[in-house]
C-alpha positions in Angstrom: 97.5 110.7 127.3 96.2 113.3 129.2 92.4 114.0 130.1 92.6 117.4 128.4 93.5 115.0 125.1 91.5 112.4 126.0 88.3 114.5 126.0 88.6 114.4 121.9 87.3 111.1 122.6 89.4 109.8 119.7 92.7 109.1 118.9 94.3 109.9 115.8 96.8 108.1 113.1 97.9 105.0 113.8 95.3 103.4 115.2 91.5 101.9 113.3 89.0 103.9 112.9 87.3 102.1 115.6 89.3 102.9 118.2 88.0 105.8 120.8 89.0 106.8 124.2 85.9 106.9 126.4 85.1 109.4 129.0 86.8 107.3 132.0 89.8 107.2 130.1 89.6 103.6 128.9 90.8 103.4 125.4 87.4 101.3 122.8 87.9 99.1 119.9 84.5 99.2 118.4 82.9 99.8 121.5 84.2 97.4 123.6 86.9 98.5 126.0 90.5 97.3 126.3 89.3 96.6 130.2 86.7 94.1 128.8 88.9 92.7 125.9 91.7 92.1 129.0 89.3 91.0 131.4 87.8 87.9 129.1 90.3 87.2 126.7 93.8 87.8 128.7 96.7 89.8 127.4 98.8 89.7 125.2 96.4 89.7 123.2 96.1 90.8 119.2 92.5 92.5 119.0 91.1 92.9 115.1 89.6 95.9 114.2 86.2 94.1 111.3 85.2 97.0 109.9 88.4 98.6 109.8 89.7 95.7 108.2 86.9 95.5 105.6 86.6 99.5 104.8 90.5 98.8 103.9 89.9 96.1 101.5 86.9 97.7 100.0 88.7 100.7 99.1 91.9 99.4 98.0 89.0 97.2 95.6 87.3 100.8 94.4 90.4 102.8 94.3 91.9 100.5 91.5 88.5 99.3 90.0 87.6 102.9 89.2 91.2 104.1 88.1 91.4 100.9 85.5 88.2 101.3 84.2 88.7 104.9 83.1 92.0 104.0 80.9 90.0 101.3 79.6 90.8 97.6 81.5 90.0 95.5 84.8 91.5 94.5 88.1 91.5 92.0 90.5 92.5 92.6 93.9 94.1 89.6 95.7 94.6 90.0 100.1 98.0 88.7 100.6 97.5 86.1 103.1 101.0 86.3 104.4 100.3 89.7 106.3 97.9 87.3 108.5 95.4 84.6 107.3 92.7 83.1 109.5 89.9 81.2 108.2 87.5 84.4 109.3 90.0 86.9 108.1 90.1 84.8 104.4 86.5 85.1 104.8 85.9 89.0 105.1 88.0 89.2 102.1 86.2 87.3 99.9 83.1 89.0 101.2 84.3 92.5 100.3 85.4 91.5 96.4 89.4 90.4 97.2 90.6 87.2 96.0 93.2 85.7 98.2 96.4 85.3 97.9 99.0 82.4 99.2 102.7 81.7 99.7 102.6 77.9 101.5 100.2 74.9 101.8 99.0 75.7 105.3 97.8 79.2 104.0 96.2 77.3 100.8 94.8 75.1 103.5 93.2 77.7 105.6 91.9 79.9 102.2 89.9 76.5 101.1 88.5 75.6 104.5 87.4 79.6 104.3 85.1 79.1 101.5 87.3 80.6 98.8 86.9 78.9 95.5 90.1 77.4 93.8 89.8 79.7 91.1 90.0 83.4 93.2 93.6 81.5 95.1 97.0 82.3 93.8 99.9 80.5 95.1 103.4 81.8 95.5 106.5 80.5 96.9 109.7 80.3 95.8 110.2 76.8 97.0 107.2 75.0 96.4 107.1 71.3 97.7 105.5 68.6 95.6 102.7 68.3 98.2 102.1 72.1 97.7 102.2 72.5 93.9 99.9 68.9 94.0 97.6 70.5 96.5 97.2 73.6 94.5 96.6 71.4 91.2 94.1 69.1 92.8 92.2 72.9 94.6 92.0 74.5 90.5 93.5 77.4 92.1 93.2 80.2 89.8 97.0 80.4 88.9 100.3 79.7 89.9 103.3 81.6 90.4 106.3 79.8 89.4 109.5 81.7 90.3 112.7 79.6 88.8 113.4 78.0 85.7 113.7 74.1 87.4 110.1 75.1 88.6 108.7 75.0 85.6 109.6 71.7 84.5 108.4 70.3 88.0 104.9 72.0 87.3 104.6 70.5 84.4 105.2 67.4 85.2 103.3 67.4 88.5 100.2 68.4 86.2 100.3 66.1 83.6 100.3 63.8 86.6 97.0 65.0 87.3 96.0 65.2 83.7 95.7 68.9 83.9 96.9 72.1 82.5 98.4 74.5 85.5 97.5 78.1 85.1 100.7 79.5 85.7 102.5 83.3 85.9 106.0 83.8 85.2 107.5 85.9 88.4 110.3 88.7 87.3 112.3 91.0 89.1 112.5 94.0 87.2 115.4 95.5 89.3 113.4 98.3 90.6 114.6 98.9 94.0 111.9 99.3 96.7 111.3 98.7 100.2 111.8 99.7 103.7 114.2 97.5 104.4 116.8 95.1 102.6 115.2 91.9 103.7 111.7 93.3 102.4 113.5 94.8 99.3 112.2 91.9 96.6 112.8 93.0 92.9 116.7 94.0 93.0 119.1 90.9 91.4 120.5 89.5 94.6 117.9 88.2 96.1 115.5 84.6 95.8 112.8 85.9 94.5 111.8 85.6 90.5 113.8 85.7 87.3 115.7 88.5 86.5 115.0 90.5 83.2 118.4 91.8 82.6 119.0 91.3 79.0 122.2 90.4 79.5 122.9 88.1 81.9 126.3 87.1 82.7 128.6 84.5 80.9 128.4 82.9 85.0 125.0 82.9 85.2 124.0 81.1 81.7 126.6 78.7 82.6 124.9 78.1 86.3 121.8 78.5 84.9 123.0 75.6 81.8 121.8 78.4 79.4 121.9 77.1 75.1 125.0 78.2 74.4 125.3 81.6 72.4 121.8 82.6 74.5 121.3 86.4 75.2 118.3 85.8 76.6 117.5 87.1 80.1 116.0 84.3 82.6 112.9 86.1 82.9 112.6 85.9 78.3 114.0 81.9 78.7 111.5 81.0 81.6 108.1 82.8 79.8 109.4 81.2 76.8 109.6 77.8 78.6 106.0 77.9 79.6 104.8 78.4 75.9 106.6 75.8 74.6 104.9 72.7 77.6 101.6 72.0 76.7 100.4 71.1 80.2 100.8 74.8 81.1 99.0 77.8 80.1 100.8 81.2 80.4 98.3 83.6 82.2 100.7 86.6 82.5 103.6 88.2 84.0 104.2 88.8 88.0 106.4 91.4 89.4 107.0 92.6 93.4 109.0 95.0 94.4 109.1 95.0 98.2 107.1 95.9 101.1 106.5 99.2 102.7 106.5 101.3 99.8 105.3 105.0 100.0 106.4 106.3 96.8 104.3 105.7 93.6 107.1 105.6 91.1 108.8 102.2 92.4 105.1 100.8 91.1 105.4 103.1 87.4 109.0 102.0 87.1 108.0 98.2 87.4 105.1 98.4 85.3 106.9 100.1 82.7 109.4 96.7 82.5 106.6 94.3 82.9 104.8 95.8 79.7 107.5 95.6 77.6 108.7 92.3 78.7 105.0 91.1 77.4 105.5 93.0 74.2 108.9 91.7 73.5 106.9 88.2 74.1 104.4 89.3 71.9 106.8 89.8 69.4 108.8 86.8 69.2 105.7 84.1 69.5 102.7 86.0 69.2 101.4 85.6 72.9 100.4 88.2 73.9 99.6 87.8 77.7 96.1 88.8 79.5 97.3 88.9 83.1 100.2 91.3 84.6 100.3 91.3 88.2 102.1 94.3 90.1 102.1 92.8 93.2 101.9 94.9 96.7 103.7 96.3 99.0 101.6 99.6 99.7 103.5 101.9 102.8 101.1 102.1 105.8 101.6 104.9 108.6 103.3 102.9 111.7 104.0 106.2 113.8 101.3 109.1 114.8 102.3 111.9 111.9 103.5 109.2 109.3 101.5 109.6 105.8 100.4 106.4 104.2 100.0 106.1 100.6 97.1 106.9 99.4 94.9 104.1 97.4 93.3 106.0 95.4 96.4 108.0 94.5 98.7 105.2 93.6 95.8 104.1 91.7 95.1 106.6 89.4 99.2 106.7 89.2 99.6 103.0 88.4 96.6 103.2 86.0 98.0 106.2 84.0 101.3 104.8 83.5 100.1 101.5 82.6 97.8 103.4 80.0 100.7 105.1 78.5 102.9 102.6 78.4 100.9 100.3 76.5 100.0 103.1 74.4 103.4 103.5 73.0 103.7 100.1 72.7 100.7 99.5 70.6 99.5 96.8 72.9 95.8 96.2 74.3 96.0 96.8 77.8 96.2 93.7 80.4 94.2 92.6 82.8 96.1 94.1 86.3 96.2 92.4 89.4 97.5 93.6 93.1 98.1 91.9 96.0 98.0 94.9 99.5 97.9 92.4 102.7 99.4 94.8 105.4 97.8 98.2 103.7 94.6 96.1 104.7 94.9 94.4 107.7 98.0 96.5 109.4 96.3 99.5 110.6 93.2 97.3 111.9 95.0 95.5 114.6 96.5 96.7 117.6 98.3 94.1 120.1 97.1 94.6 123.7 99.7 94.0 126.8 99.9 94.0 130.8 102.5 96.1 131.9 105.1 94.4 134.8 108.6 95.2 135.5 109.2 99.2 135.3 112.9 99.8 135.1 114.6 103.5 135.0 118.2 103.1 133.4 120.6 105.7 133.6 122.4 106.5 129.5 125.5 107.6 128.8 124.5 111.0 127.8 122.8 111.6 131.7 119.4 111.0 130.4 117.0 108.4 131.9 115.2 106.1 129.5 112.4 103.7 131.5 112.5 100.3 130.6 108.6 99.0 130.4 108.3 95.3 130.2 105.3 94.1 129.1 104.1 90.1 129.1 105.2 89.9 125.3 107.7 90.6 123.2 109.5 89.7 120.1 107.8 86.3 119.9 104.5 88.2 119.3 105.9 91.0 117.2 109.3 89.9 116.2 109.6 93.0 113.5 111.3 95.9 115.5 114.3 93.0 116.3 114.4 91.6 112.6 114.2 95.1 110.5 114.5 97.3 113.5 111.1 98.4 112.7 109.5 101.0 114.6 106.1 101.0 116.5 104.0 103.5 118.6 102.5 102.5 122.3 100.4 104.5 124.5 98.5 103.5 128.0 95.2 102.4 127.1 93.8 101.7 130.3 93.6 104.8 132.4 94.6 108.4 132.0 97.4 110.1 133.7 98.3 114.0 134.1 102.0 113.0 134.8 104.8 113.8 132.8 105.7 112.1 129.8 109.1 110.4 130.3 111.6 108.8 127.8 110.4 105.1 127.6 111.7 102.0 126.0 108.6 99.1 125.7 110.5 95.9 125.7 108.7 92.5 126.6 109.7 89.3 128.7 112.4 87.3 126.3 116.0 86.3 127.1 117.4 88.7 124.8 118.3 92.2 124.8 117.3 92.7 121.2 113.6 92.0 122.8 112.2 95.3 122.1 108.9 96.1 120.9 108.9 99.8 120.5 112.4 101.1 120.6 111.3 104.7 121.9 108.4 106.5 123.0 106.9 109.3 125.2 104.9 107.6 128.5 103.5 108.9 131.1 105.7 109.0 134.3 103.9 106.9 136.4 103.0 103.9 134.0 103.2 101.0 136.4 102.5 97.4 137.1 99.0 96.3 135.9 98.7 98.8 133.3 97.0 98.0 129.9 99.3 99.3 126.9 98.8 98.5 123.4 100.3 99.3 120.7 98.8 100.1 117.0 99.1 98.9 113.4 100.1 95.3 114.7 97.7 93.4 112.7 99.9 92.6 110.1 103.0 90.1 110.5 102.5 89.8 114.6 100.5 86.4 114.7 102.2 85.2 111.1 105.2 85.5 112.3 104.9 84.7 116.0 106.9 81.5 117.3 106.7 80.1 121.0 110.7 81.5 121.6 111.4 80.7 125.5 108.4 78.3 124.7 106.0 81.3 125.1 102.6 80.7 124.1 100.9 82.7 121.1 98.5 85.4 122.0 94.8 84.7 120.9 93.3 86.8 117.8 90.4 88.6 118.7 88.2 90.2 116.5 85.9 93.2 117.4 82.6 94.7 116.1 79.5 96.6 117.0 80.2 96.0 120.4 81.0 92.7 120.8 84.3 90.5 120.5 84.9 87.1 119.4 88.3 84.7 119.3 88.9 83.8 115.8 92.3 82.2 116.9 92.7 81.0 120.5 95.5 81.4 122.7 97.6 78.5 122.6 98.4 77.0 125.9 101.0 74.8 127.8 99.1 71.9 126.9 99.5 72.5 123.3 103.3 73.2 123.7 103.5 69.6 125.6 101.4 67.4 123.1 104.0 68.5 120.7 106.5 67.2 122.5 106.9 63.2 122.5 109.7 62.9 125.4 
């Protein structure tokens, strides 16, 4: 960035709202300065934006509080842990009106030890251990998402164990197709998420699946079905997802629009009639300076309308929706902070030059942009230059050449050793999915606000990597 740019004093989309380049052209987070953050807490380092964060889950809480109540119903608003889930992070959810949602027994773990009650906890996964589903049970959490047929029967038994009845939702895939990639793509058939409601599911399948014989039920009809008939369960509602990443409204419209007459039919046949549907997340955030995310209030109103008219038609009372954003809250509030070393111009085939700039990460901080190819921004936040942008390729510190963090970007020509570059929107799946690949150690999370940081996660060490390991 150039001073010319940098006298705007802030920069624009991706990064928080707190983030500000000062005067000496040392790029803020909430008034603290990169300098600072890198000078006490090292680098890499991931650095939270608070209020950010909490202005996010506040409105995503409005946007859909406001739109529901107009057509006539409620919401809940659960943070999807899975984006990232520390104990502080589970509290500034709870704190701004979001329940808190979880996919494993650790995250469950870290949600309790939070604060949250047992009651505002879901608990996905689609491979629930004993221990997990008995941990859950023993916590009340507020419901269950069972997402196979065999689940249900382990529930079940697991609760009358307990001499309680599990709160459970039934998790469909609707086969609406949404996503930005394949891997994050979760509601099309072949895939191991939920039960499919095709109507007609394949003589294979209700022979796998050991289906009655003569059945044309779909799993999704045979599984919700399932649940009324146990006693020791208690069918709160229907669960759909339909991927992650998602910048067009009608994916949502389409899904709710199966979900509500999957209840109905339900309805129908036993006269249950469920409160709950929950239409999961997956809400598109801007990665790249002029991306458009989606708007919460828009998809809102969107949602809310189609859900109105759907149940309209149907003659049902409306549910009681539920969502589940995680990194439309926390993404654009984090920003990973590096140390620039090795600066390496490569000649390409085409006679351009593309420089290589390794930083002291890589793909065990951020393993995205190797796993979906995803695409990042990165800018020197430590200094300003007037040189010439040059093509650059950010790339960290791992013995692989898939160890890229932002495949290609515009940096100034002299970026060098010693410089501090970050790179936005990074608060989502960096630290969740981190590992200690070339036995690297995870960066620390750092959270920053009015001025002040504070390490909510600290950086592991060599030490920790050792104790693990009994010779």
């Amino acid at each position: 960035m150039t001073r010319s740019e940098a006298a705007t004093g802030m920069l624009g989309v991706p990064w928080s709202t707190g983030v500000r380049r000062r005067d000496d052209g040392v790029v803020a987070v909430a008034g603290v300065g990169v300098d600072a953050l890198a000078a006490r807490h090292g680098t890499p380092a991931y650095v939270l934006d608070e209020a950010d964060f909490r202005a996010r889950a506040r409105g995503y809480r409005t946007a859909f509080a406001t739109a529901f109540a107009e057509v006539g119903t409620g919401v809940d608003v659960y943070y999807a842990g899975k984006a990232l889930l520390t104990v502080a992070v589970a509290r500034w959810a709870r704190e701004e009106g979001l329940r808190v949602d979880t996919a494993s027994g650790g995250e469950l773990a870290v949600a309790l030890r939070a604060g949250v009650p047992g009651a505002e906890i879901g608990l996905h996964g689609n491979n629930k251990s004993d221990a997990e589903i008995l941990a859950a049970l023993d916590a009340g959490v507020g419901r269950i998402i069972v997402d196979s047929l065999v689940e249900i029967d382990r529930v079940a038994a697991l609760a009358a164990s307990r001499g309680v009845v599990a709160p459970v939702m039934v998790r469909v895939t609707t086969g609406v197709h949404a996503g930005g990639h394949e891997y994050i793509s979760t509601a099309h058939e072949d895939q191991k998420f939920g039960l499919s409601v095709n109507a007609a599911p394949s003589v294979a399948l209700r022979q796998a699946q050991d289906a009655p014989v003569g059945t044309t039920d779909s799993p999704a009809m045979r599984a919700l079905l399932a649940v009324v008939e146990r006693p020791g369960l208690r069918l709160l509602g229907i669960h759909s997802h339909i991927g992650s990443q998602i910048l067009d409204p009608a994916g949502f419209e389409a899904a709710a629009q199966v979900v509500l007459r999957l209840r109905a039919e339900l309805a129908e046949r036993t006269g249950v009639l469920v409160d709950d549907v929950d239409l999961g997340g997956g809400y598109g955030i801007a990665y790249l300076p002029g991306e458009v995310p989606l708007d919460p209030d828009r998809i809102a109103k969107d949602v809310a309308g189609a859900v109105a008219a759907v149940c309209g038609e149907l003659g049902t009372p409306l549910p009681r929706i539920s969502i589940e954003p995680g990194r439309a809250v926390v993404g654009p509030a984090g920003l990973t902070l590096y140390t620039v070393g090795t600066v390496k111009p490569v000649a390409l085939d085409d006679g351009r030059v593309r420089t290589y700039v390794s930083v002291d990460g890589g793909m065990s901080d951020n393993i995205r942009p190797a796993l979906y190819e995803a695409q990042y921004h990165a800018e020197l936040v430590g200094r300003v230059s007037d040189a010439e942008p040059v093509l650059a390729r950010v790339v960290g510190k791992h013995c692989e050449s898939g160890d890229i963090v932002v495949h290609e970007v515009q940096l100034p020509g002299d970026v060098r050793a010693g410089d501090l570059l970050a790179v936005p929107v990074t608060g989502a799946y960096g630290r969740s999915m981190a590992s200690n690949y070339n036995l690297l150690t995870r960066p620390p999370v750092v959270a920053v606000a009015g001025g002040t940081s504070r390490v909510l996660v600290r950086r592991e060490t060599v030490d920790d990597l050792l104790a693990l390991d009994l010779g």
